[in-house]
C-alpha positions in Angstrom: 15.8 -45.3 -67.7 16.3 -45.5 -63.8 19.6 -45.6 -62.6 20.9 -48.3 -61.1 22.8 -47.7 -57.5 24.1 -50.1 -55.0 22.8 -50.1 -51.5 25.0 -47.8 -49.6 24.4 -49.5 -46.5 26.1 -52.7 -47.9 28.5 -50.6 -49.5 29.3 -48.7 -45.8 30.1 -52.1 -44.1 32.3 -53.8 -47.0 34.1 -50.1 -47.0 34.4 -50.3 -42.8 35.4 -54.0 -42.4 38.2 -53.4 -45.3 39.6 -50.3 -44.1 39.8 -51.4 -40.4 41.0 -55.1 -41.2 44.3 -53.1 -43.1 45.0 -51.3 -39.8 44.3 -54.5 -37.6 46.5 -56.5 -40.3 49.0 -53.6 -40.3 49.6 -54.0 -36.4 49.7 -57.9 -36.3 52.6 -57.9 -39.0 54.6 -55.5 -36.9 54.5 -58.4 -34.5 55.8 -60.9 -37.1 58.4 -58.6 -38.2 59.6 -58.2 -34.7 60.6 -61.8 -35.0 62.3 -61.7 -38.0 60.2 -64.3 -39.6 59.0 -62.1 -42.8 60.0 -59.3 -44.5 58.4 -55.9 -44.7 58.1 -55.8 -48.7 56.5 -59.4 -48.6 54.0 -58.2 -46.6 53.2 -55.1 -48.3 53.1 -56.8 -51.9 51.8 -60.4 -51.2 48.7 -58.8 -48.6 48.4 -54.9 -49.4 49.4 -54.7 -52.8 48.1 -58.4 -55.0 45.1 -59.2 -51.8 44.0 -55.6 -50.6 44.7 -54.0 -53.8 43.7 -56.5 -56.7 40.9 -57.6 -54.7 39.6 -54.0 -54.5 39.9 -54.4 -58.3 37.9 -57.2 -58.8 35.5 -55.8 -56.6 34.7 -52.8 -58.9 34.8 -55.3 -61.9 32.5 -57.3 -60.3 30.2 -54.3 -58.9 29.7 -53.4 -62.7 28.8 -56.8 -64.6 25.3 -57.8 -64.4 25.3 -60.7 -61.7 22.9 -62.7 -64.2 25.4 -63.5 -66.2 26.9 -65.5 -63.9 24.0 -68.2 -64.1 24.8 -68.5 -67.6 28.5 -69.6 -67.2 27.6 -71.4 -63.9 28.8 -75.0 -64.9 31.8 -73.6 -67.1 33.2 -71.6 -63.9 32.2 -74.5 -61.4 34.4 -76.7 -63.6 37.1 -74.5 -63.9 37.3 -74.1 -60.3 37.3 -78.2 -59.8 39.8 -78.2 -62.3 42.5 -75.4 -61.0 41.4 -77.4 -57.4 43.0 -80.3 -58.8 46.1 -78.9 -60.1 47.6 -79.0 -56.2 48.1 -82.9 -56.7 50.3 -82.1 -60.4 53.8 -82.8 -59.5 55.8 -79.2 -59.9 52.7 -77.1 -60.0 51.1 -78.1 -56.6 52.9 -76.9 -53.6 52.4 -78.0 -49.7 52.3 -76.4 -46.5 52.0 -77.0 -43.2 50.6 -80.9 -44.3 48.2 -79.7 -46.7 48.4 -79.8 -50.5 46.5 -76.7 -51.2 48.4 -73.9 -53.6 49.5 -73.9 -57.2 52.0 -72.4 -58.2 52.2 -69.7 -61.3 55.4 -67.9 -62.6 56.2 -67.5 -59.1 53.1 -66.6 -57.4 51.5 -69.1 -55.2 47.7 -69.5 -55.0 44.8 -71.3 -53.3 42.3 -72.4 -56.0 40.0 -73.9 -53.3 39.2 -70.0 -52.4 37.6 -69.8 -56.2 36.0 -73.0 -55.7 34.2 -71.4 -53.0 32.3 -69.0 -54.7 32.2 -71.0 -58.0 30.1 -73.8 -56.0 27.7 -71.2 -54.6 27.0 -69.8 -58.5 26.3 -73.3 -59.4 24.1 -74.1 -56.5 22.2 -70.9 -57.1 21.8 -71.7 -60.6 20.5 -75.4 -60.1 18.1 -74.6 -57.7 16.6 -71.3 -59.4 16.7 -73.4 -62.6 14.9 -76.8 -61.0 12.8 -74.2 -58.7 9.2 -76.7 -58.2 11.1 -79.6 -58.0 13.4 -78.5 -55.3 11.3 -80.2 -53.1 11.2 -83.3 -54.1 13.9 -85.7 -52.9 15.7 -86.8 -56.3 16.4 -83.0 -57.8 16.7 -81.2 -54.5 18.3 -83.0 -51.8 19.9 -85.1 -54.9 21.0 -82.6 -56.5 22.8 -80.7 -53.5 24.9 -83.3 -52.9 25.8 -84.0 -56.6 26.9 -80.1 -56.5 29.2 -81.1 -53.4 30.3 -84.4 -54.1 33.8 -83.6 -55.9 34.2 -80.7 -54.1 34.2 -82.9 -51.0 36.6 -85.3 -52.6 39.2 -83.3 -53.6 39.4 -80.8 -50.5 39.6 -83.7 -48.2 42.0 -85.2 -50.2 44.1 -82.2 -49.7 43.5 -82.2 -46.7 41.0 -78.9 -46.1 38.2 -79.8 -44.4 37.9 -75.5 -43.2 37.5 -74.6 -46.8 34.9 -77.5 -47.2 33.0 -76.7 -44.3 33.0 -73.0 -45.7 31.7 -74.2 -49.3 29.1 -76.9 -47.2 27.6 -74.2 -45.1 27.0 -71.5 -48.1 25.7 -74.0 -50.6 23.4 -75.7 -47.8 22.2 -72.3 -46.9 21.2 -71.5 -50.6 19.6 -75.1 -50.7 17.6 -74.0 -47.5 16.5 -70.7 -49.2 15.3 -73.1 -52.4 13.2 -74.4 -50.3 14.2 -77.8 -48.7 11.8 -79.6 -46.8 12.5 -80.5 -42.9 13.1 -84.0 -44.0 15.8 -83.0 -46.3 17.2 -81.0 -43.2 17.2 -84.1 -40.6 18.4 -86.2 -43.6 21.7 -83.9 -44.3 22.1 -83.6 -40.2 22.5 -86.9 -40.3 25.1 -87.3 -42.6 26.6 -84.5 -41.3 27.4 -86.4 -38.2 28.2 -89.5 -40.0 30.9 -88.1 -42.3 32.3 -86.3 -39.1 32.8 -89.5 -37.2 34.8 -90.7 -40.0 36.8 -88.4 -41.0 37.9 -88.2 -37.4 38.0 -91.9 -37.6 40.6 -91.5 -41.0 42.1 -88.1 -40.2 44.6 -88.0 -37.0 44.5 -84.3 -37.4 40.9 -83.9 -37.5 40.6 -86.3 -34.5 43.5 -84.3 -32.5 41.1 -80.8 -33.6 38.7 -81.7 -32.0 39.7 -83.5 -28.6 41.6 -80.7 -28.0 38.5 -78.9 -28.7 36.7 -80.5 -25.6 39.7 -81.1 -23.8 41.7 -77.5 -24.2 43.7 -77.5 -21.3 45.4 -81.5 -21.2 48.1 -80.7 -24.0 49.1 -77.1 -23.5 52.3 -76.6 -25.7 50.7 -79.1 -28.4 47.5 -78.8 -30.4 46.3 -76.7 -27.4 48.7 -74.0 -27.3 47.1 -71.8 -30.1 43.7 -71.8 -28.5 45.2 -71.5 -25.2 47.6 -67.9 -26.2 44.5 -66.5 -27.8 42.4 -67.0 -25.1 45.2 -65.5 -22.7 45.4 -62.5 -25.5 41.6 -62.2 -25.4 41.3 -62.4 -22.3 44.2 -59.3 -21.8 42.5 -56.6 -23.4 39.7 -56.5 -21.1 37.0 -54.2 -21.6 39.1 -51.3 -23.4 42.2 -53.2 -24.9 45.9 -52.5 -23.9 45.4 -49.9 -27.1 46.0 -50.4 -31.1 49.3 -51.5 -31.6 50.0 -52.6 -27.8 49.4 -56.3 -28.4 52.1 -58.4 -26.2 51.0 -61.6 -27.8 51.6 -60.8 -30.9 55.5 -60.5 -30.7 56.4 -63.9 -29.2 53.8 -66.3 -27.9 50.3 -66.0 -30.2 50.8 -68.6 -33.4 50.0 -67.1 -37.0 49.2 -63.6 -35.6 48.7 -62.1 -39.4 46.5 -65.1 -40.2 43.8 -67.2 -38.3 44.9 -65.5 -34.7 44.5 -61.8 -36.1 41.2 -61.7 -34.2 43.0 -62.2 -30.6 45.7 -59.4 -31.7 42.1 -57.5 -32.3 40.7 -58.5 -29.0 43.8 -58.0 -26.6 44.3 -54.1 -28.8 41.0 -53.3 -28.6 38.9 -55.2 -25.7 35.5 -56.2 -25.5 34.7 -53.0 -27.2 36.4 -53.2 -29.9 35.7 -57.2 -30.7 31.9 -56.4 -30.0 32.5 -54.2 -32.6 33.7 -56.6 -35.3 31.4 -59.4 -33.9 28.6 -56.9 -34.6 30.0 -55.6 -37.8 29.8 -59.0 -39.3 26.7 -59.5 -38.3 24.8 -56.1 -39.8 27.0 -57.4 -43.1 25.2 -61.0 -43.2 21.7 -59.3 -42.7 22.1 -57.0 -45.0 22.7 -59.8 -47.4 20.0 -61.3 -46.7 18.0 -58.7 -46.8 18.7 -57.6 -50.3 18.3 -61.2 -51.1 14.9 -60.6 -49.6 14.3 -58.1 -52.1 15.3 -59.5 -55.1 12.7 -60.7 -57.4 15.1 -62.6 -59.4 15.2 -65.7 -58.2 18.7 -67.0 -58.7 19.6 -63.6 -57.9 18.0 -63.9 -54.4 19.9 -66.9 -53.8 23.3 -66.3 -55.0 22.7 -63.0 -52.5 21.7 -65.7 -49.8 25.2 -68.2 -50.7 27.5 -65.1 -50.9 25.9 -63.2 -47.9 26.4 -66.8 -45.8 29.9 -67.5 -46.8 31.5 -64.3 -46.1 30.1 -64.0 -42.8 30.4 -68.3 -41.7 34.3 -67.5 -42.2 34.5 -64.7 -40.0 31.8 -66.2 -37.4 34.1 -69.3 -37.6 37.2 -67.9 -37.0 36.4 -65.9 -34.2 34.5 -69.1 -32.6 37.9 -70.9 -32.7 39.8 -68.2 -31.5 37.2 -67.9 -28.3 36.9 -71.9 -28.2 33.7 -72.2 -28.8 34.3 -74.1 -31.8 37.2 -76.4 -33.2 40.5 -74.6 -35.1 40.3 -74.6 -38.6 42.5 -72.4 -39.8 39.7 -70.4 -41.6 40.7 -66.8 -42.5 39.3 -63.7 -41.1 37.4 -62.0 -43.7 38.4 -59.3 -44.5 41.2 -59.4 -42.5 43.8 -62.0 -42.1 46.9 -62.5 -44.6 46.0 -64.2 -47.6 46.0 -63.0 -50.7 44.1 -65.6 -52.4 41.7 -65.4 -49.5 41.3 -61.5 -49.7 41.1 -61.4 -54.2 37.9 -63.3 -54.0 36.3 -62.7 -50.7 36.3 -59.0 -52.4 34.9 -60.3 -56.0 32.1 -62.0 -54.0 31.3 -58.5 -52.4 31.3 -57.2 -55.6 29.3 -59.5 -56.9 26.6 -59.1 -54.0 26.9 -55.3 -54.4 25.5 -55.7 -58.0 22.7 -57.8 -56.8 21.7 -55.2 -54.7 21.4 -52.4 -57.6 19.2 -54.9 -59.3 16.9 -55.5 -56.3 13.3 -55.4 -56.8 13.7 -55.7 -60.8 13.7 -58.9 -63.0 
């Protein structure tokens, strides 16, 4: 029997981005801890030990189990996940921060079930459209179907709010709609609502609306909803080609907001320079078509587009977050991958890599 190995390549990247987001998280929390605002065994447990460490777990768990049993279970764990999403609104068990009702609470430990839901919605998609494969194209089962799979995802992460988490989940299931094979008119038709559902959440959300005017208009409330952007630009913009050198960040230690979380790329930037956040940029990149390459390969059909989903949601949330910290896009607060604090973030950004890595030591068998 041929033995079954994962694509090395793949493996390389995951190995590279994991390693070198630890050291670039290791010198942002040095900046945190220079304030006095956490503590040093926090951060080791809540990010090195339950994220970097448990997630690496899961990863190997999920490296080993066939990834077609995950089409089996696909409505059971999309439930789940819609279920534990809901448990933030339970009264004792749901927990708020910073205006959103995201994490649940468990004997202590606090987590983000909307990271789950992530990954639970691109299983499901995968398995609709590999299951309903000739009648993706048609407009009832295919472009119907999409937004059945999105529709109480939607409600309950904007009900939260967390419209960054629900553009993640958007994105990757779009992407493995588009891989079904969607039509163009499906395409113009979700581009319109698109556009339509961003006017009124603006319209609804004061915070969305503030997100994105400061977005076009950066510079006309600098120590409001502009002041993130503005610090990382001004980190960014301080490592120059070379960086002031790893660890060297000035931002970090007084001025940059949430340096360990969604502004870890600017402490990466002013470190490391355009060098060094080419680098990442590029890193990202090769990861996402590599993805899609094995997805390419994969005669499996529902493996091919989970491959597609996962490959397209690791890399939008790093592409993302490094838009917003350059301002080319609005802030989010979108993690890092790979990289930012979070453990919830980091446990099943890992299990997805897993679960990709599998897919590849299946590729080009049924």
């Amino acid at each position: 029997m041929k033995r079954l190995r994962i694509d090395k390549p793949l493996a390389l990247l995951i190995f590279v981005l994991l390693i070198g987001g630890c050291m670039i998280f290791a010198s942002a929390a040095f900046g945190m801890l220079a304030r006095g605002s956490v503590g040093i065994t926090s951060v080791v447990f809540s990010h090195l030990v339950l994220g970097v460490g448990g997630g690496f777990v899961l990863l190997l768990i999920a490296t080993a189990i066939d990834y077609r049993h995950w089409r089996r279970f696909a409505p059971y764990i999309f439930g789940f996940a819609l279920i534990a999403t809901a448990l933030v609104f339970v009264p004792h068990l749901g927990a708020s921060h910073g205006g959103g009702q995201r994490w649940i609470i468990i004997l202590g430990f606090s987590f983000q079930p909307s990271e789950a839901l992530k990954i639970a919605s691109i299983i499901m998609a995968a398995s609709y459209f590999s299951a309903l494969r000739a009648r993706t194209e048609s407009l009832q089962w295919g472009l119907g179907g999409l937004l059945a799979i999105l529709a109480l995802p939607t409600m309950l992460l904007v009900l939260q709010p967390d419209i960054g988490t629900l553009g993640v989940i958007c994105i990757s299931v779009l992407a493995v709609f588009f891989a079904a094979g969607a039509r163009f008119r499906d395409i113009v038709i979700l581009a319109c609502i698109a556009i339509l559902a961003l006017g009124v959440l603006a319209y609804e959300k004061p915070y969305v609306r503030d997100r994105v005017v400061t977005f076009f208009y950066p510079a006309q409330d600098r120590q409001a909803e502009g002041y993130q952007i503005r610090q990382s630009l001004i980190a960014i913009g301080s490592g120059q080609v070379f960086g002031r050198g790893f660890g060297q960040s000035v931002q970090k230690f007084t001025y940059l907001p949430e340096p360990m979380g969604d502004s870890i790329f600017a402490v990466a930037a002013e470190e490391l320079g355009f060098i060094g956040a080419s680098t990442i940029v590029i890193l990202f990149l090769l990861f996402a078509l590599r993805g899609y390459a094995i997805a390419g390969r994969t005669n499996d059909h529902f493996g091919g587009l989970l491959a597609v989903g996962i490959s397209t949601y690791l890399a939008a949330e790093a592409f993302i977050n490094i838009a917003a910290m350059l301002g080319v896009a609005p802030l989010t607060g979108i993690p890092l991958t790979f990289v930012s604090q979070g453990g919830s973030a980091m446990l099943i950004s890992l299990a997805s890599a897993g679960i990709l890595l599998n897919i590849s030591r299946h590729r080009g068998t049924k």
